[in-house]
Structure formats: C-alpha cells, structure tokens
C-alpha positions as CSV (number, residue, x, y, z in Angstrom):
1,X,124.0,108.7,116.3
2,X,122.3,107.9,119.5
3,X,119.6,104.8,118.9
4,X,117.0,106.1,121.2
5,X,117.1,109.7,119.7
6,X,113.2,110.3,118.6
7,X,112.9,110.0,114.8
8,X,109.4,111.3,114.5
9,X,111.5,115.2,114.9
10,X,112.1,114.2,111.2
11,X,108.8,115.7,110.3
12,X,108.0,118.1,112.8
13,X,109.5,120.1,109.7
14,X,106.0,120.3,107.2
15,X,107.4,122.1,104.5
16,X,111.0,120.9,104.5
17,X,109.5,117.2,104.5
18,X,107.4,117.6,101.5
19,X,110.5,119.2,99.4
20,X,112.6,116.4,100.4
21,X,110.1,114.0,99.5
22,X,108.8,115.9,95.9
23,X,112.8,116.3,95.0
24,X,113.5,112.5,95.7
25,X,110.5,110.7,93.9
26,X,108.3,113.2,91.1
27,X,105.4,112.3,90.2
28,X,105.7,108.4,90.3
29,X,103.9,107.4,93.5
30,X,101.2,110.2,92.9
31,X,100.2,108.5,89.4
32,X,100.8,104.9,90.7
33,X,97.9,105.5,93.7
34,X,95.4,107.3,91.1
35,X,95.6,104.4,89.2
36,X,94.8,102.1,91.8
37,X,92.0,104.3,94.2
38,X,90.2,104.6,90.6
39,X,90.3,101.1,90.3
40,X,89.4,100.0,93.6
41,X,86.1,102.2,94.1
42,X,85.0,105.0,96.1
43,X,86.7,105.2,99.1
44,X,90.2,105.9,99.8
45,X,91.6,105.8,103.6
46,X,95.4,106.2,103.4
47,X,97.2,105.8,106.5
48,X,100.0,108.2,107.9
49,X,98.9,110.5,105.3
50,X,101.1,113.5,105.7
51,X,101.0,116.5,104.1
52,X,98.3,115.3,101.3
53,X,101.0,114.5,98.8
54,X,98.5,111.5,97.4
55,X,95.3,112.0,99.6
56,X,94.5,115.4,98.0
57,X,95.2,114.7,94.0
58,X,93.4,111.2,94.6
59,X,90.5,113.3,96.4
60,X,90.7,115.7,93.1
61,X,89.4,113.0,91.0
62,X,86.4,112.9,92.8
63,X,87.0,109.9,95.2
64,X,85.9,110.1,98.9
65,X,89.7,110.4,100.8
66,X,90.3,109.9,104.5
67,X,93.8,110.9,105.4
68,X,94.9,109.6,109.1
69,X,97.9,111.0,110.7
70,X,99.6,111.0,113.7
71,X,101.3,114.5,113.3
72,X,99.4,117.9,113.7
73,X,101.9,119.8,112.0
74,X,101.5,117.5,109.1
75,X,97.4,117.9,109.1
76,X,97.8,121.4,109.4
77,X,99.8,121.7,105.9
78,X,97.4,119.2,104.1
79,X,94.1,121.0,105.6
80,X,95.7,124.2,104.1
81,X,96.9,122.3,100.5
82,X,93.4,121.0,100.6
83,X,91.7,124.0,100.9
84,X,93.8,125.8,98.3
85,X,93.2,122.8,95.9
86,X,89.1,123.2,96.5
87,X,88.7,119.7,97.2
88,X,87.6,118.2,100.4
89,X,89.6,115.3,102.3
90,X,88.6,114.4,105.7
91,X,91.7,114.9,108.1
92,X,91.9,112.6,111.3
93,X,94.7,112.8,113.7
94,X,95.2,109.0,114.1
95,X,97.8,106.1,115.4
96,X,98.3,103.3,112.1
97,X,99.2,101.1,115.2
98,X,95.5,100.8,116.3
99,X,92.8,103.2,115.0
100,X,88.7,102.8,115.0
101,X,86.9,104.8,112.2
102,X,83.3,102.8,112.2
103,X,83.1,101.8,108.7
104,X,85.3,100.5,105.7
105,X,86.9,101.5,102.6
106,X,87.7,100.3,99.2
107,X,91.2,101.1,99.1
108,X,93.3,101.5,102.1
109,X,97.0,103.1,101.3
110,X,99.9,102.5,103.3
111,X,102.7,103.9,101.4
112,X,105.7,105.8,101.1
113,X,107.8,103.2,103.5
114,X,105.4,104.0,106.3
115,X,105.4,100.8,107.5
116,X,109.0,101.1,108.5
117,X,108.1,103.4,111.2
118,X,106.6,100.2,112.9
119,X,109.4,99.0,115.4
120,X,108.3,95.6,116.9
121,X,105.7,93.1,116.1
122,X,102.9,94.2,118.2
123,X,103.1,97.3,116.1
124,X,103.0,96.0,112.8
125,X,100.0,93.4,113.7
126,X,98.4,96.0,115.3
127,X,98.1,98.0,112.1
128,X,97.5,95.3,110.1
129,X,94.5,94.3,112.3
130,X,93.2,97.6,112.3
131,X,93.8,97.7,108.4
132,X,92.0,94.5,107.9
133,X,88.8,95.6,109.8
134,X,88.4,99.1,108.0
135,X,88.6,96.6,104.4
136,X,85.6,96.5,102.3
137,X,85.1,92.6,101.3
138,X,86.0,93.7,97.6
139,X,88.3,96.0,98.8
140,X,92.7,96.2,98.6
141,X,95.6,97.0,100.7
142,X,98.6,98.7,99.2
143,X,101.4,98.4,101.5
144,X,104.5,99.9,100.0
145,X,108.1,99.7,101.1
146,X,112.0,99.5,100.2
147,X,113.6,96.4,99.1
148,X,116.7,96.5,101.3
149,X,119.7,97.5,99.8
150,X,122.7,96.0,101.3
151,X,125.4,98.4,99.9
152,X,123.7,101.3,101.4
153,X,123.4,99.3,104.4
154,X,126.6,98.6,105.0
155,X,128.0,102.0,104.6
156,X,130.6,102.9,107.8
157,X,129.0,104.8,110.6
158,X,128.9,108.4,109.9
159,X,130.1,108.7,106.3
160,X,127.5,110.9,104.1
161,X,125.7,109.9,101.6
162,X,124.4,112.7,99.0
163,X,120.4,112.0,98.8
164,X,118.9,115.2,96.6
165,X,119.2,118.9,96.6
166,X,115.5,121.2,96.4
167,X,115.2,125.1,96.5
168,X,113.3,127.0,99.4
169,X,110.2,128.6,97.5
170,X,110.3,131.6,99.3
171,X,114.0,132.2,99.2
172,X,114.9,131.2,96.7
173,X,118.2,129.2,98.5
174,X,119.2,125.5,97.4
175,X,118.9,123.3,100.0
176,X,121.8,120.0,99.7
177,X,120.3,117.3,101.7
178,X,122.7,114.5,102.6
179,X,122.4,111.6,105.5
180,X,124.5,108.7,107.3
181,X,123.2,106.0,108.8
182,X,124.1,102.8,111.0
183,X,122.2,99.7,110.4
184,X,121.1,96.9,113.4
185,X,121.6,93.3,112.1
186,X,119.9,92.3,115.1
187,X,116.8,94.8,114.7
188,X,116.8,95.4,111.0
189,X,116.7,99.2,111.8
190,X,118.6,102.2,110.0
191,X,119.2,104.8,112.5
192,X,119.9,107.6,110.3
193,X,120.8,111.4,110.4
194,X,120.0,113.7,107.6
195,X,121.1,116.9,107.1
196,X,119.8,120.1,105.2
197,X,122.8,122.2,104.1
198,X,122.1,125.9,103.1
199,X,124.5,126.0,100.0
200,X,124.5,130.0,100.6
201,X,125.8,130.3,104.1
202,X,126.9,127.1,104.7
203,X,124.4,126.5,107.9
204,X,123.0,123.0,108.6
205,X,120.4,121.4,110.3
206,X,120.0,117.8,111.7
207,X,117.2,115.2,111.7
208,X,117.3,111.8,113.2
209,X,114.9,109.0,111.2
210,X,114.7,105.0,112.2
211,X,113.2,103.1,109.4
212,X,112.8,99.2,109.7
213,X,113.9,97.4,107.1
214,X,111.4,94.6,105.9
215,X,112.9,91.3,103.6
216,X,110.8,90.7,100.6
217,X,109.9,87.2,101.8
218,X,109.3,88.7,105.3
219,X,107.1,91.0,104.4
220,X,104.9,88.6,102.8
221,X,104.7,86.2,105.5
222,X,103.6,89.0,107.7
223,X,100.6,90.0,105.0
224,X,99.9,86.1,105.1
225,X,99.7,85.5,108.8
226,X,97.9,88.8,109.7
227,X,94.4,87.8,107.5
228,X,96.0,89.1,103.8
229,X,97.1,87.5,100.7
230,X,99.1,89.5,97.7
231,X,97.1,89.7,94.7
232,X,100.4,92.0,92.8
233,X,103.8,93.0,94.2
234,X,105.2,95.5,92.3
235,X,109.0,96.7,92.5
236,X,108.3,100.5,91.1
237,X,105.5,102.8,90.3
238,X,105.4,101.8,86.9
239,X,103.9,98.4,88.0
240,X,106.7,96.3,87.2
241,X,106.3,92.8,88.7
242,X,108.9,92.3,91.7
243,X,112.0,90.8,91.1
244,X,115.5,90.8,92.0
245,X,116.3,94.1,90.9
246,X,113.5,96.0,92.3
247,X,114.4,98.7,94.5
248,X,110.4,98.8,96.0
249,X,108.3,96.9,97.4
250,X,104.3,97.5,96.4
251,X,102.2,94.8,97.7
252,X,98.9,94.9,96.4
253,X,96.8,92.4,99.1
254,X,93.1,91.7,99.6
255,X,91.7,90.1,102.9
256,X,91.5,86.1,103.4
C-alpha cells in the first residue's frame, strides 16, 4: 500500500462514492446539518461538497446553498441530483485549501471528515483562514471529523476489514466493500485501500484513500489558534455532547 499512491482516485468513482457513503451513515448527518443551516440563517456554503448528499436537501428547505468542490466528476452528479430535485444550489469547482468567493455566509459546513484530506499544516490553516474570512460576524463553522480509534488503527498491514455492503441500482448486484489500512505514528495518516467486491462474479476493484487523523484536543487547539472558538462539540448526529466514547467529532465554532 504504496504512501504516495494518489487518494483523491477514491472519488473519481461519483456513483460508487455516494453508495458507499448512503450505506455507511443513513440519514444522520443529512438531518444533523438541516438542523443547524435552519438555525444559523440564510446562507449555507459547505466546503468539499460532493455529490450534494447535504447541499441539495439543505437547499430544498429553501436556504441559499453554495457547494465548493475540487472534483468535476463530483459537480457533475450533484448539478444533475440538483436538477432532478428542482432546487437550485450554486456549484463552484473550488480548493478548501485557499478559495475567494467575495462575500460571506451564515453557516459554513465542513463535514463528512473532509478535513482529513488536509495533509500538513499549511493546508489546514489555509482552509481555516479562508473559512474564517467567508464567516458572517453572527455566523458558525461546523467542522466534523472521526475521533481516532486506536483498535482500528492498529490493525496489521493488509488484513481486511468488512465496512458495508450496497446494491448497484441498475443491476441490481450487491456490492461487499471491505478495506485495510496502515497507520503513520509519525504523520497521523491512514493510508488505506478499499475494495468493492461484486458478490456475483467475484471481480474487485481497488481505491487508495489517506485520511489524517485529528486528536480531540488537537483539533481544538487548531480551531483556537486559527481565529475560532467551539461553541458545541458534538460526538454523533444526534448532538450528544463529546465525550470519551464518542466515535465523532462535530465542532460547532464561531469566529474570535
């Protein structure tokens, strides 16, 4: 499991992404960032959007949604889910690192462990200082992540790890996803490979993903010293407050 393989292939894959993603966590994160864009105002940006997953049913509600993302073949699917849905989200191909729209928002979403695609500290200051400009003086950050898990950490290199099974809506065929992973100490990355199994014919695809790994303490020193403070962490959608047993990380953080 090379460390230098390119994890952003992991989504190059629209459709496969988003069946992964629906199979793995329901309706939870959907509800959970309703809740909040209807209490935080008009204006929603959410960074490294995807395929729409929240920006379109938070849009639906009658908010004003910006979706940023870096990936066209993302865009593409959440121009089209937007379309069929009849509700209009403005789409920009954008880098979280450092972006510029030229105005600001009430609510600025960066969720589903997005963050963990931010390597190195430049990085994640940079899209904390872009965050913090586009923020409305009344407005909130959500930054959502995992709460590291040191058992699945520490699994050996290469051993498999059964994650969820979804069905291909056009064929019909059930898809068994499964993935190993190797974890850096010294980076506090987990290079990982996951692999989408065709139960039918037994063929198998790859896809390599590197996701930082973010302590809860060291997560908020970093909202502290970038211009944040946490009003709420959360460790699950159902707004439980963060504690030892919390398998998330929801950080709910206003400027100053």
């Amino acid at each position: 499991m090379a460390d230098e393989i390119d994890s952003t292939t992991f989504y190059n894959n629209a459709q496969r992404y988003e069946l992964t993603t629906g199979a793995l966590s329901g309706a939870g994160p959907v509800e959970f960032y309703r809740r909040h864009a209807n209490r935080l105002g008009a204006s929603v940006l959410e960074l490294a959007c995807g395929t729409g997953r929240l920006s379109i049913p938070i849009a639906r509600d009658g908010l004003e949604v910006v979706g940023l993302d870096v990936s066209i073949e993302m865009l593409a699917v959440a121009r089209q889910k937007a379309i069929s849905a009849g509700v209009n989200v403005h789409w920009i191909r954008g880098d979280m690192r450092h972006f510029n729209l030229g105005r600001g928002f009430d609510g600025i979403f960066l969720a589903s462990n997005s963050l963990s695609h931010l390597y190195s500290l430049a990085e994640i200051e940079g899209s904390l200082a872009a965050a913090r400009r586009h923020l409305n003086p009344s407005g909130r950050l959500v930054i959502e992540v995992f709460n590291p898990a040191f058992g699945m950490l520490l699994h050996q290199p290469g051993h498999r790890i059964a994650v969820t099974q979804y069905e291909e809506p056009e064929s019909g065929r059930r898809i068994s996803v499964s993935k190993a992973l190797r974890y850096d100490s010294a980076t506090q990355i987990s290079h990982e490979l996951w692999y989408f199994r065709d139960d039918l014919t037994g063929e198998e695809q790859s896809a390599p993903l590197n996701l930082r790994m973010f302590f809860p303490q060291e997560l908020d020193a970093f909202v502290h010293y970038n211009g944040f403070s946490i009003e709420a962490k959360y460790g699950d959608y159902e707004e439980t407050p963060f504690g030892d047993s919390s398998y998330k990380q929801i950080a709910v953080c206003r400027a100053g």
